[in-house]
C-alpha positions, 0 to 999 in steps of 0.5 A: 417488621424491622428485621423484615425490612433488614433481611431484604435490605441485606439481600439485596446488597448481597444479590446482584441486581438482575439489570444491568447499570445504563451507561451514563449519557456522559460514557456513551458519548466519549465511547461514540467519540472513541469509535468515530475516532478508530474509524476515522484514524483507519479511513485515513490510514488505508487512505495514505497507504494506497497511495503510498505503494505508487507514486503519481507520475502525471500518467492516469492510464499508466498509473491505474496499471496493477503492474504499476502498483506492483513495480512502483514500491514506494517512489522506485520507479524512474524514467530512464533512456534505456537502449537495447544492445543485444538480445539473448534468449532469455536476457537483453543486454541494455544500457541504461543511463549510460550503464550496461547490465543484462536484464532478463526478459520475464522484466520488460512490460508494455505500458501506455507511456511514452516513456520507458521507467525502471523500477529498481530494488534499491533506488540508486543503486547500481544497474544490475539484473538483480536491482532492477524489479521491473522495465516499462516500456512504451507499447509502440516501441516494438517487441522485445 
């Protein structure tokens, strides 16, 4: 009878048990924390991201523009006096700020604003085609 009871004991120190050990009330809750804590952390990181990629300029119409978003990287954009001194077929000579640059055409966009922003490359850099990402002007302004 002794063995009996020995071999089972042995069995079962040697078998794996066929369900699985519960969590502890104590592990489940520092786990729910931790997931509260991940989707938290995300929320707010998607949160601050979306709107980082375009800054507030006080104009909701203007601000709600894809192209907005898709000019204003990060605090780029600038509004700027911006004269147009020749228009060529593809380019418009401008002077911007007191700086004249030939900029092509494919960069000017209307917006609702009643101010015209240049987005830049590389804020305050030089007025060049190739530092200034996009212009844009007010609709009523006319063509360009």
């Amino acid at each position: 009878m002794i063995a009996r009871n020995e071999n089972k004991q042995i069995l079962k120190a040697a078998l794996p048990s066929k369900r699985p050990k519960a969590l502890s009330r104590r592990k489940r809750e520092r786990a729910f924390r931790f997931m509260v804590a991940i989707f938290v952390s995300t929320s707010l990181l998607t949160f601050v991201h979306s709107r980082i990629w375009a800054h507030e300029v006080g104009e909701p119409l203007l601000e709600q523009l894809p192209i907005w978003s898709r000019c204003c990287n990060q605090h780029d954009c600038i509004p700027q006096p911006v004269s147009i001194l020749r228009k060529d077929e593809k380019t418009l000579t401008v002077d911007i700020a007191g700086s004249h640059a030939s900029v092509d055409k494919s960069k000017f966009s209307p917006v609702p604003s009643t101010r015209t922003w240049v987005c830049y490359v590389i804020p305050n850099g030089i007025v060049t085609n190739d530092n200034i990402r996009c212009i844009l002007h007010p609709q009523h302004s006319g063509t360009i």
